[in-house]
Structure formats: C-alpha cells, structure tokens
C-alpha positions in Angstrom: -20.5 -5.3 -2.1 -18.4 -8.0 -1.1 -15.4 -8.8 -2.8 -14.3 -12.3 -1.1 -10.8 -10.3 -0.5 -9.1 -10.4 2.6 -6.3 -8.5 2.7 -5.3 -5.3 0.8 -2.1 -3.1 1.0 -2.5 0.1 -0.2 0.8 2.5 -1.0 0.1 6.8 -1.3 -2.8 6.1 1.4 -3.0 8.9 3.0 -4.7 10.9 0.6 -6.1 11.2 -3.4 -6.6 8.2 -5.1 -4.6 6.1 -2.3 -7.4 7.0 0.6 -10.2 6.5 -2.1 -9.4 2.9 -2.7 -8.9 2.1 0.8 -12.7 3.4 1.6 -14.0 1.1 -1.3 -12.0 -2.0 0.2 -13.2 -1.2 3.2 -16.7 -0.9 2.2 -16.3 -4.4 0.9 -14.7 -6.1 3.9 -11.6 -6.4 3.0 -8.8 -6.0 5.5 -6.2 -3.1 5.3 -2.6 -1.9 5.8 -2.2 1.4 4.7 0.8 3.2 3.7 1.9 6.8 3.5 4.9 8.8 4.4 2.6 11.4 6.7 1.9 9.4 9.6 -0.8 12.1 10.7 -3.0 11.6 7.2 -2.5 7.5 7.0 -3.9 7.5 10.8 -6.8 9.4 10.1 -7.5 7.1 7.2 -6.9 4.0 8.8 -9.5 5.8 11.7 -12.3 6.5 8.8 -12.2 2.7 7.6 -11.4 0.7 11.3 -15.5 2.5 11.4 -16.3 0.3 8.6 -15.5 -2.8 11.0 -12.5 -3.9 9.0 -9.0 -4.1 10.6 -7.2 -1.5 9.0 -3.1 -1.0 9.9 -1.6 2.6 9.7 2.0 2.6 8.6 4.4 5.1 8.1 6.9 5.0 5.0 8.3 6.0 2.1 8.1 3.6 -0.8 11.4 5.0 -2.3 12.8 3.2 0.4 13.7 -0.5 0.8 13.6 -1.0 4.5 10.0 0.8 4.6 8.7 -1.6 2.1 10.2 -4.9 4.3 9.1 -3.6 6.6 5.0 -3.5 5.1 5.3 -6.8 4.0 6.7 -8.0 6.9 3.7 -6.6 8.9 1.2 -7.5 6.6 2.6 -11.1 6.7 2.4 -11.3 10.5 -0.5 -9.8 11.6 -2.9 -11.8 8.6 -0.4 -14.3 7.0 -1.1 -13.0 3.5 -1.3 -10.6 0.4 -4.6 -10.9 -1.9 -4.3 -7.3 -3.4 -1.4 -4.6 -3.3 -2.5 -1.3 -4.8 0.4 1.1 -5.5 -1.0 4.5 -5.4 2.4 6.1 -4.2 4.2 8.9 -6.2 7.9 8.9 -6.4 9.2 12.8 -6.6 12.9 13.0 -8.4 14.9 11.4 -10.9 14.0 8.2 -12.6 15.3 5.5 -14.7 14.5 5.2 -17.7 11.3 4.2 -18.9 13.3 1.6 -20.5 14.5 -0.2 -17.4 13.8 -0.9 -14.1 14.8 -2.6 -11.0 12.7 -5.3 -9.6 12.1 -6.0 -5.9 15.0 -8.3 -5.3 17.5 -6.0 -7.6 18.0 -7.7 -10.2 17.9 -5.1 -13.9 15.2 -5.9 -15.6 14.2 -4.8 -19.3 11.5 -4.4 -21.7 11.5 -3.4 -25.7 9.1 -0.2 -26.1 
C-alpha cells in the first residue's frame, strides 16, 4: 500500500511500537530516519527496512536531549529537504512536568486547562 509519503522520522525506533511503524512505512515507500538511543538495535532496523528499497537513516540519540533532536532534524532536512510525518514512539524515564504544562520545542511554557 502506498501512502504518497515521503519522508518519516520515527523516535523509540529501535524496538516495540517504534520498529513496528517503521516496517509499515517502509512497506509503503516512504523514506526513513530512525531514532533510538541503542545505536546497535536502530541499525539493525534501519538494515530490516533499507531491504524494503526505501532509504532508511539510523541515528543515535536520546530524545530528552536537545542537541540529539537538532541534530535529527537537521539530518532529515539535508539528506531529503523535508518532514511529511514524525512519529514519536520514544519513552522518557524520570521526572515529569506536570501534566498541566509543558515546554514546547523552542522553550517557550506552554499551558492547557484539563
């Protein structure tokens, strides 16, 4: 099945949910770049779907972490010039803000009523 996407990031890649997606956008054609903080687990994935024919770009970090994420986007945006579909199947282990508030990408405090 063909989805007319061309690009897909996918977060939590290496494993569960995060490698399931990226073998269903692979088996539609879309292009990859695959996160995960094991670099051993997002290779093997990014193996399993390259045999698909799609290009499919292993990367190793920790979306907890600011630089890491730059640094996906930034490859993302240089090797196919765009994002259609970001899939955030990453876990973040420790404390939390409140499910009050959050912090967006560029830091500014957002809020919502619940």
């Amino acid at each position: 099945m063909k989805l007319g996407v061309e690009t897909v990031v996918i977060t939590g890649a290496g494993r569960g949910i995060g490698e399931a997606v990226a073998h269903a956008f692979a088996q539609s054609g879309a292009n990859l770049v695959l996160l995960a903080r094991t670099r051993r687990e997002v290779d093997r994935v990014a193996r399993q779907t390259a045999e698909r024919g799609v290009t499919s770009i292993a990367l190793a970090g920790d979306v907890s972490k600011r630089p890491d994420l730059q640094g996906m986007v930034e490859a993302t945006l240089e090797r196919f010039g765009r994002i259609d579909v970001l899939i955030n199947a990453a876990g973040v282990y420790g404390p939390s803000a409140p499910s009050r508030a959050w912090t967006s990408i560029n830091g500014q405090r957002r809020s919502r009523s619940t």
